[in-house]
VMD Tcl script that builds the backbone (N, CA, C; Angstrom):
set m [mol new atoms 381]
animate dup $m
set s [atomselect $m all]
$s set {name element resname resid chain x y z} {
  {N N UNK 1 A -58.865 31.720 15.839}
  {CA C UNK 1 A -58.122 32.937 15.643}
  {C C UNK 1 A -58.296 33.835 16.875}
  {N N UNK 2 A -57.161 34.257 17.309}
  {CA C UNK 2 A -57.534 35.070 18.579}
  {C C UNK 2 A -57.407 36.832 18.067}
  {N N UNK 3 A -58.766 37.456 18.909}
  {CA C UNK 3 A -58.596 38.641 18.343}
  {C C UNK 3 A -57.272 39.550 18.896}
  {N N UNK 4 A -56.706 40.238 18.010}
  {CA C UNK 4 A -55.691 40.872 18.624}
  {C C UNK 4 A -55.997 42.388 19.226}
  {N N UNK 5 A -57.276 42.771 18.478}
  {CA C UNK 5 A -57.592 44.035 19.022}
  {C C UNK 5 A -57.743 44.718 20.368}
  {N N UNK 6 A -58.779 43.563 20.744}
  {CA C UNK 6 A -58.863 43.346 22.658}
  {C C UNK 6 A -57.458 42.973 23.134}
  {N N UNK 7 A -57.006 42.316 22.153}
  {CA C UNK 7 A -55.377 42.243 23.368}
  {C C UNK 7 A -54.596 43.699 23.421}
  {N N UNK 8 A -54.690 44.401 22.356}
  {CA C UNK 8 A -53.851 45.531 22.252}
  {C C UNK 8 A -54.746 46.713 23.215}
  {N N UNK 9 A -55.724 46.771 23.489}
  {CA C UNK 9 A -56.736 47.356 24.420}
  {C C UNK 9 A -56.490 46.906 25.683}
  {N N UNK 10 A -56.059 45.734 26.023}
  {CA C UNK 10 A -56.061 45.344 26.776}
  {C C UNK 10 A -54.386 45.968 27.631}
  {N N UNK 11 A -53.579 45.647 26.982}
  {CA C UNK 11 A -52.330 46.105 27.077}
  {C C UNK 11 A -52.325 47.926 26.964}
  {N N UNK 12 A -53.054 48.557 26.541}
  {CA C UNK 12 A -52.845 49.560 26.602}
  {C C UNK 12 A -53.218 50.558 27.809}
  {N N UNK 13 A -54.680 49.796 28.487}
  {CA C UNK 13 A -55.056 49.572 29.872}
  {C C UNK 13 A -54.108 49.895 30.860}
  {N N UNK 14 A -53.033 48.807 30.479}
  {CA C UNK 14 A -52.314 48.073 31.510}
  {C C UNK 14 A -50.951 49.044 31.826}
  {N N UNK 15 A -50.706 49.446 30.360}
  {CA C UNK 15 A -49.747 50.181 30.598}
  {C C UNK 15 A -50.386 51.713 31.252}
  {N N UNK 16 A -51.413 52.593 30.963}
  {CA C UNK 16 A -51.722 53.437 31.586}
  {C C UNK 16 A -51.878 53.373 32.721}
  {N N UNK 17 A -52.165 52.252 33.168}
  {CA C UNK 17 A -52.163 51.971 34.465}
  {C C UNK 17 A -50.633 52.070 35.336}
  {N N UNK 18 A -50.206 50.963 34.909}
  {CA C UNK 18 A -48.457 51.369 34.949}
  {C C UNK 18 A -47.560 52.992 35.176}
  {N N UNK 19 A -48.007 53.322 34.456}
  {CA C UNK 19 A -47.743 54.699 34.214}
  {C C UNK 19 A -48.146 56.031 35.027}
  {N N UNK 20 A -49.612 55.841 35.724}
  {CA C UNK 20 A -50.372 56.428 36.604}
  {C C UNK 20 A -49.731 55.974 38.377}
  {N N UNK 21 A -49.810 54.594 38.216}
  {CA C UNK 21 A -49.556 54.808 39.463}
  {C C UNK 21 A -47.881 53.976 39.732}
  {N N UNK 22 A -47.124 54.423 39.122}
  {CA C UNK 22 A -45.548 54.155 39.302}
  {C C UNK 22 A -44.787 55.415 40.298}
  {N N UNK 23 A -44.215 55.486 41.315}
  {CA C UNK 23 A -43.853 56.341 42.046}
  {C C UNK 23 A -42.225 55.332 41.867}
  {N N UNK 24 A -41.980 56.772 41.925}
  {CA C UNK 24 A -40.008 56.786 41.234}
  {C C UNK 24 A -39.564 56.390 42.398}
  {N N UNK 25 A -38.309 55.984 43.198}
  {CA C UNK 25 A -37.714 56.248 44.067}
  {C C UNK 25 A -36.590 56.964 44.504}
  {N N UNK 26 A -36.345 57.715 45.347}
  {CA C UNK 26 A -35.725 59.014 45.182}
  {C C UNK 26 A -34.516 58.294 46.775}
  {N N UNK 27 A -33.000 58.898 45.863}
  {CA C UNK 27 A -32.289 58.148 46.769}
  {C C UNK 27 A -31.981 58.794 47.941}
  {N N UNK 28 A -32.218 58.340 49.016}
  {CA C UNK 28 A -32.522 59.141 50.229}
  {C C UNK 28 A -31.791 59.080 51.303}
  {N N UNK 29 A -31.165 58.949 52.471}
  {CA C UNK 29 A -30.260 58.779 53.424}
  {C C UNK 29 A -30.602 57.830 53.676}
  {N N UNK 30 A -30.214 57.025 54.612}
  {CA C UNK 30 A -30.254 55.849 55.337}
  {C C UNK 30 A -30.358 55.332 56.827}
  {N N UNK 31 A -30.358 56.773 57.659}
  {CA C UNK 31 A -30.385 57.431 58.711}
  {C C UNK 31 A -31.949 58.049 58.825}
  {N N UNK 32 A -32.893 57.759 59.693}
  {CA C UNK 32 A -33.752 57.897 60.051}
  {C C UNK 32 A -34.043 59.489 60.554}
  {N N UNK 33 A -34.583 60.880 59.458}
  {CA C UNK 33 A -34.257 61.758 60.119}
  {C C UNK 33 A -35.781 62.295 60.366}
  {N N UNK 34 A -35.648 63.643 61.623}
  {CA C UNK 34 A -37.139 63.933 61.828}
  {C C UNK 34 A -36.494 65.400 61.768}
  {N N UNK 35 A -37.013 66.248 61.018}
  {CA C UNK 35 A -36.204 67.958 60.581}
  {C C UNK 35 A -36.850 68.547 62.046}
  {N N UNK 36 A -36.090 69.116 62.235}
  {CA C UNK 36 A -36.823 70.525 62.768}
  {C C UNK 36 A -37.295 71.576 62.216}
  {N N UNK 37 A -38.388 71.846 62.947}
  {CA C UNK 37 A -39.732 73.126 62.204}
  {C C UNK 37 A -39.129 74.522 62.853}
  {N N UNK 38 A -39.507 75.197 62.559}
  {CA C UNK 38 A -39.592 76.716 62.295}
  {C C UNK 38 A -41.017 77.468 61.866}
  {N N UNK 39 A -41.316 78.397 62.682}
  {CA C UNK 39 A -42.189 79.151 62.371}
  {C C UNK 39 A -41.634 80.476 61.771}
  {N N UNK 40 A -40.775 81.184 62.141}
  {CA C UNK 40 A -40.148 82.702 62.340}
  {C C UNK 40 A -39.215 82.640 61.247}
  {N N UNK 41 A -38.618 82.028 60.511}
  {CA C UNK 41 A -37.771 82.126 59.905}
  {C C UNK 41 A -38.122 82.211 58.035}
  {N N UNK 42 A -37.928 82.661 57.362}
  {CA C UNK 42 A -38.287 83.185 56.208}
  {C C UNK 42 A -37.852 81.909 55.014}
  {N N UNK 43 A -38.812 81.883 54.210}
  {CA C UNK 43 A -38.747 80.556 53.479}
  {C C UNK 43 A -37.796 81.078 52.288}
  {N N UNK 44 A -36.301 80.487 52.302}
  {CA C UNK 44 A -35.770 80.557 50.883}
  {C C UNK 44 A -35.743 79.323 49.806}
  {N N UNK 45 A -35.882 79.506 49.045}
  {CA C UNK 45 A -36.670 78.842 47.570}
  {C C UNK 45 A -35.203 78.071 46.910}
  {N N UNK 46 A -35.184 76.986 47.208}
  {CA C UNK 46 A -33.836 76.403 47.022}
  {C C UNK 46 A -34.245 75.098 46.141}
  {N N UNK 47 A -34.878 75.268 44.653}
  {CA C UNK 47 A -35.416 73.779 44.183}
  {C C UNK 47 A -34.138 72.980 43.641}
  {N N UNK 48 A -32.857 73.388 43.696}
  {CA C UNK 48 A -31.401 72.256 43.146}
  {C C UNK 48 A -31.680 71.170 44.051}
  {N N UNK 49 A -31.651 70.156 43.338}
  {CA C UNK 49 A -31.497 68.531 43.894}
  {C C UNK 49 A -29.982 68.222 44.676}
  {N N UNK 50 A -30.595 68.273 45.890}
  {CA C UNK 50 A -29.044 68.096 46.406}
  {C C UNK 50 A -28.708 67.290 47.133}
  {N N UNK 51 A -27.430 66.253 47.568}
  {CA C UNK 51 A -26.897 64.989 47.954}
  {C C UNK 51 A -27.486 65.275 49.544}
  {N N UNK 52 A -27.991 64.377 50.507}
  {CA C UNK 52 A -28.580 64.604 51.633}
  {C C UNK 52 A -27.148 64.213 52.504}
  {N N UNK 53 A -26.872 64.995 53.575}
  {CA C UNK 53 A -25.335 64.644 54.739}
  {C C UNK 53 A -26.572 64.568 55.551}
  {N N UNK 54 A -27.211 63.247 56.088}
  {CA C UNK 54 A -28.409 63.150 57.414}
  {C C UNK 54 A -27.006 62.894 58.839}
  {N N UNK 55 A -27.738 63.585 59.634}
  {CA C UNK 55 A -27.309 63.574 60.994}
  {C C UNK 55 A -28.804 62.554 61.521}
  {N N UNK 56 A -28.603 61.215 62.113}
  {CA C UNK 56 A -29.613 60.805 63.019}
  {C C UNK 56 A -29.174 61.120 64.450}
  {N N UNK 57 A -30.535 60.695 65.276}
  {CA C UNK 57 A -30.312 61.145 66.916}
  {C C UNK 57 A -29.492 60.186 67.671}
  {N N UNK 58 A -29.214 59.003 66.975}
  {CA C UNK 58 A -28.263 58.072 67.688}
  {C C UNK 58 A -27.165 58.368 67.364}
  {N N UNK 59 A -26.130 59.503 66.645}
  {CA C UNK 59 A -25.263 60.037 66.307}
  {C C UNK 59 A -24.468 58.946 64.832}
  {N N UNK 60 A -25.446 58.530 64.305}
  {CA C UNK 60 A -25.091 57.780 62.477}
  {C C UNK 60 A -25.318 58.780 61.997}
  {N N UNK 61 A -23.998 58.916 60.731}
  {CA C UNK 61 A -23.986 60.149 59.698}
  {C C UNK 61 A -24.183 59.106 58.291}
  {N N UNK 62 A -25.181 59.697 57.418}
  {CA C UNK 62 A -25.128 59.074 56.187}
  {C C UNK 62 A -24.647 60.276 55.293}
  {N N UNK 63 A -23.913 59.757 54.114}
  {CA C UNK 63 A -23.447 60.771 52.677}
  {C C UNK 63 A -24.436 60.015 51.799}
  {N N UNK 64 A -25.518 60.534 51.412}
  {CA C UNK 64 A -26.045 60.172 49.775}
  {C C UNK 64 A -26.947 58.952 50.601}
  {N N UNK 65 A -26.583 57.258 50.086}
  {CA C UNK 65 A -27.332 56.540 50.488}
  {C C UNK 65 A -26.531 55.291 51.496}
  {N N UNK 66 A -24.876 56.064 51.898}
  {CA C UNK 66 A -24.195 55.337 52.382}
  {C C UNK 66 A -24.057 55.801 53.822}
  {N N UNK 67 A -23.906 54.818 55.089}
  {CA C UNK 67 A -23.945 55.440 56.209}
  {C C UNK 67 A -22.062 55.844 56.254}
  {N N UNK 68 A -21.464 56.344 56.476}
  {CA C UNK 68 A -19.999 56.871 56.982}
  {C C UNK 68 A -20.087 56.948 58.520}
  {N N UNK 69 A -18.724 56.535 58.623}
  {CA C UNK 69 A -18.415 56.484 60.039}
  {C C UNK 69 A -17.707 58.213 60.882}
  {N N UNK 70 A -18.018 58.649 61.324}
  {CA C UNK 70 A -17.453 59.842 61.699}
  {C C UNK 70 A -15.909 59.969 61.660}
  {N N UNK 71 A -15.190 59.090 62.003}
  {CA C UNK 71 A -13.673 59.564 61.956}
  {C C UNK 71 A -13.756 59.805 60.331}
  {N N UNK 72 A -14.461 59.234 59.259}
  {CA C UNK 72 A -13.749 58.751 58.082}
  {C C UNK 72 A -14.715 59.797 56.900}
  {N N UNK 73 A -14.950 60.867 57.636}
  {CA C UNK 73 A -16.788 61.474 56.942}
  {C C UNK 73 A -15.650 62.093 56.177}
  {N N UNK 74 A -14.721 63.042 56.896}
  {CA C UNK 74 A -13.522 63.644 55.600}
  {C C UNK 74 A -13.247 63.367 54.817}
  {N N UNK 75 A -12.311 62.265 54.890}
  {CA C UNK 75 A -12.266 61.675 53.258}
  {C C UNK 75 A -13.295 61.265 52.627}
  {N N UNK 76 A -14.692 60.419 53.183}
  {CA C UNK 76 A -15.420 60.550 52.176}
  {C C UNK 76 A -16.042 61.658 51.684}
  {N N UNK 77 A -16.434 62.696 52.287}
  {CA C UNK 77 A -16.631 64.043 51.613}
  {C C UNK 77 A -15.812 64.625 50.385}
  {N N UNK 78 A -14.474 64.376 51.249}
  {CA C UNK 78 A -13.173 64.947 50.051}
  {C C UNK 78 A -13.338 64.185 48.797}
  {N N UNK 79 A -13.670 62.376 48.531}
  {CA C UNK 79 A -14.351 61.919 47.980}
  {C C UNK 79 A -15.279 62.405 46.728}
  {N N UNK 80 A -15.979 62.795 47.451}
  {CA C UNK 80 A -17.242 62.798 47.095}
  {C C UNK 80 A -17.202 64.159 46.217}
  {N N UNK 81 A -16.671 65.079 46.703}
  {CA C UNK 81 A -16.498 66.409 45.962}
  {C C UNK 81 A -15.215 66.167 44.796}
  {N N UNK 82 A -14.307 65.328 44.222}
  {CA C UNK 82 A -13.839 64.723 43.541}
  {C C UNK 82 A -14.372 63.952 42.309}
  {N N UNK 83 A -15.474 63.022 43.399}
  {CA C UNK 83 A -15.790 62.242 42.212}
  {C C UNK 83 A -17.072 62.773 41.521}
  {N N UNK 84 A -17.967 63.874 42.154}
  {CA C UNK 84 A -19.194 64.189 41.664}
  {C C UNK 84 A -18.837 65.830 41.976}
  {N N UNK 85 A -18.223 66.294 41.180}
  {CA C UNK 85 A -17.994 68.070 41.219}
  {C C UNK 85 A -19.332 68.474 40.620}
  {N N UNK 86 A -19.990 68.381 40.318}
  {CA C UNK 86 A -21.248 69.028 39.692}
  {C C UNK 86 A -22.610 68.750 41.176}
  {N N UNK 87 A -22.295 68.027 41.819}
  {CA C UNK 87 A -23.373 68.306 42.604}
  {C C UNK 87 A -23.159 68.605 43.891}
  {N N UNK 88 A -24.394 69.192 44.831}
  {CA C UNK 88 A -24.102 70.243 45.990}
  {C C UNK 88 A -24.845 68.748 47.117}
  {N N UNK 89 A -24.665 69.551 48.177}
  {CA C UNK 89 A -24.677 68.762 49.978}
  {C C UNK 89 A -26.181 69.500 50.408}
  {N N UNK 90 A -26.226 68.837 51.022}
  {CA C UNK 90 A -27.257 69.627 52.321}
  {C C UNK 90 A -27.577 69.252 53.330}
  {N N UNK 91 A -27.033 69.403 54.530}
  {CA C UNK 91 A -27.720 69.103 56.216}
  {C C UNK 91 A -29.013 68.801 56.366}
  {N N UNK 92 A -29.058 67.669 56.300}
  {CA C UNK 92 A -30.632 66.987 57.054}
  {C C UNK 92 A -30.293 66.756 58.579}
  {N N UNK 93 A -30.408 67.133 59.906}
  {CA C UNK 93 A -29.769 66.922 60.850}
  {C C UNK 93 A -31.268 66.409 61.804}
  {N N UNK 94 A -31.344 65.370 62.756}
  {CA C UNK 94 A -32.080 65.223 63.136}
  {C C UNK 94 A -32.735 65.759 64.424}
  {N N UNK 95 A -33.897 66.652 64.934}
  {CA C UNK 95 A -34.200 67.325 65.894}
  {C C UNK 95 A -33.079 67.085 67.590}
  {N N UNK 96 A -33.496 65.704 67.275}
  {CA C UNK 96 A -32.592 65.478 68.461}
  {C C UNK 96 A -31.073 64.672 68.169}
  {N N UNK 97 A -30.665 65.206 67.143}
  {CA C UNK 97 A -29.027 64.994 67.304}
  {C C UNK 97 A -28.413 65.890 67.648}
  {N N UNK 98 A -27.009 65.519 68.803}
  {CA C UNK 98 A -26.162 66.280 69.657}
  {C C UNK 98 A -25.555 67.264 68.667}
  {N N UNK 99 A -25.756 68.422 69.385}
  {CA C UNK 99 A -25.334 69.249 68.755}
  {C C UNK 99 A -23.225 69.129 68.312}
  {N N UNK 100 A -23.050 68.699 69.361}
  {CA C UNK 100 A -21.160 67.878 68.930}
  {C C UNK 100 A -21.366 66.946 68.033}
  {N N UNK 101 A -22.216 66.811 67.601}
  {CA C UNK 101 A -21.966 65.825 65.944}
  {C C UNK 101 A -22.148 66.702 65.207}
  {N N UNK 102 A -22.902 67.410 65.303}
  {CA C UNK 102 A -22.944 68.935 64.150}
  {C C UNK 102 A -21.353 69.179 63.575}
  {N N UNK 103 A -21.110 69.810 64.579}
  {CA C UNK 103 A -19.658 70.387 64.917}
  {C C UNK 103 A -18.874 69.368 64.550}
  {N N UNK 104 A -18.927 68.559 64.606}
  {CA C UNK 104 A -17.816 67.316 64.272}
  {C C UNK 104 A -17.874 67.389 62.804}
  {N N UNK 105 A -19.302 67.250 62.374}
  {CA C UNK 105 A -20.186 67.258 60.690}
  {C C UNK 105 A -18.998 68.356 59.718}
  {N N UNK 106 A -19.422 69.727 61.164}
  {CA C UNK 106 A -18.806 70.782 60.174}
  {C C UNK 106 A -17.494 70.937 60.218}
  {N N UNK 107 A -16.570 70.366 60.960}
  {CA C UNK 107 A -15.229 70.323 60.905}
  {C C UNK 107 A -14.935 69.261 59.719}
  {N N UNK 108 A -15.013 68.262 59.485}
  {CA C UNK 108 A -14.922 67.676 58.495}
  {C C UNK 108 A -14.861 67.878 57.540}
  {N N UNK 109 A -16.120 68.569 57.131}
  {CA C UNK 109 A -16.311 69.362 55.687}
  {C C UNK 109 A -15.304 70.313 55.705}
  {N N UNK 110 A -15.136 71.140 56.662}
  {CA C UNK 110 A -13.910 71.971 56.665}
  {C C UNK 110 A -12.550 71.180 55.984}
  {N N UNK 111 A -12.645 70.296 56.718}
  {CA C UNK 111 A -11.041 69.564 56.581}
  {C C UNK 111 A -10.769 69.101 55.120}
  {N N UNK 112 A -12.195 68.984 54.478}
  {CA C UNK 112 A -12.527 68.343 52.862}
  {C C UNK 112 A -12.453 69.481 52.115}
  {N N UNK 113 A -12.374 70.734 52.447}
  {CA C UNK 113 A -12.187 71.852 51.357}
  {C C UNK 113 A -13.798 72.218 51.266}
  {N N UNK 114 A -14.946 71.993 51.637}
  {CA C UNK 114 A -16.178 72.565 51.668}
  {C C UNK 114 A -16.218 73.632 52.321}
  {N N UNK 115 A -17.134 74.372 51.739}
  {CA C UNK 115 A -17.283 75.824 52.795}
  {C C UNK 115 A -18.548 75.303 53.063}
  {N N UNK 116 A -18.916 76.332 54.264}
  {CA C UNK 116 A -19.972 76.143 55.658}
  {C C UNK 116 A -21.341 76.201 54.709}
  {N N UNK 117 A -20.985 77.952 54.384}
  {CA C UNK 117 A -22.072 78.593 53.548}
  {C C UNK 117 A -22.385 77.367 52.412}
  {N N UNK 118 A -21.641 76.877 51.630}
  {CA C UNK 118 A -22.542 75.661 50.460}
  {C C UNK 118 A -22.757 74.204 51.184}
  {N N UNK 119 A -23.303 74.449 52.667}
  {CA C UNK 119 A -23.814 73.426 53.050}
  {C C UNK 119 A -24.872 73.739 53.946}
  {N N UNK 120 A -26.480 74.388 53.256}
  {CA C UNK 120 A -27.211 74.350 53.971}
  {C C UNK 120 A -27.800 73.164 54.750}
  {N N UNK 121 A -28.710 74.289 55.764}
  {CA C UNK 121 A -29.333 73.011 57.064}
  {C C UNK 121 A -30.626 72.721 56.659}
  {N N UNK 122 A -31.222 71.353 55.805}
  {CA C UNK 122 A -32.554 71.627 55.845}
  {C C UNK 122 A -33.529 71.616 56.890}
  {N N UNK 123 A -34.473 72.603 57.065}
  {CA C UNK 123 A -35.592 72.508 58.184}
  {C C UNK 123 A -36.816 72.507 57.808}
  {N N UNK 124 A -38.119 71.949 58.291}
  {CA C UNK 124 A -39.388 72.612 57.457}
  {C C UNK 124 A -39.828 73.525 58.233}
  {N N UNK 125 A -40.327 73.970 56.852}
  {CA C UNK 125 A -41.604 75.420 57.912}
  {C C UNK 125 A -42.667 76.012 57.966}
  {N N UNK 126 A -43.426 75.826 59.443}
  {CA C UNK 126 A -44.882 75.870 59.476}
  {C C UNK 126 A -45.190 76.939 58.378}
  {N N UNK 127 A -45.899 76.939 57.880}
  {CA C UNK 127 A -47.318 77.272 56.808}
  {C C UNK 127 A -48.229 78.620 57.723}
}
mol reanalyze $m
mol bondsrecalc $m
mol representation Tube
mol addrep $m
């Protein structure tokens, strides 16, 4: 007869274990970004979960977890604000991406019906 008690102890172990050390994965750009820091600038408190637009330094734009090609970032933006109206953008731009991909970034969104202002830039900032 096998005891079942130690098995259910055993399993219960296993699952706390499970449970302790499970880290979620959080869907992230696909574009390799490094933020730029700030010391001087005043920390606003922005905790909404919001879709990442990464700018990398080799000039690749990702939406969400897909890379987009720059001629085509418009329509997928226009897209994107269509198919997911409930959720917001935010500029991850990378320290050293050209500032004319910015500008390219923000004409686009323009061209998609986004305003400037509901597309913050994220940066971190020194402590």
């Amino acid at each position: 007869m096998v005891p079942i008690v130690t098995l259910i102890d055993i399993l219960a172990i296993l699952l706390i274990f499970f449970i302790v050390t499970t880290t979620f994965k959080k869907n992230e750009s696909l574009v390799k970004v490094n933020l730029p820091r700030s010391s001087a600038l005043a920390s606003g408190e922005d905790r909404e979960r919001r879709v990442p637009l990464a700018l990398g330094k080799d000039g690749q734009v990702s939406l969400g977890t897909t890379v987009v090609p720059i001629d085509s970032l418009a329509t997928a933006l226009r897209d994107f604000k269509n198919d997911r109206p409930g959720e917001k953008l935010e500029l991850k731009a990378d320290e050293g991406a050209p500032l004319g991909l910015m500008v390219k970034v923000w004409d686009a969104a323009t061209r998609a019906g986004l305003e400037i202002n509901d597309l913050p830039l994220r940066i971190l900032l020194d402590e």
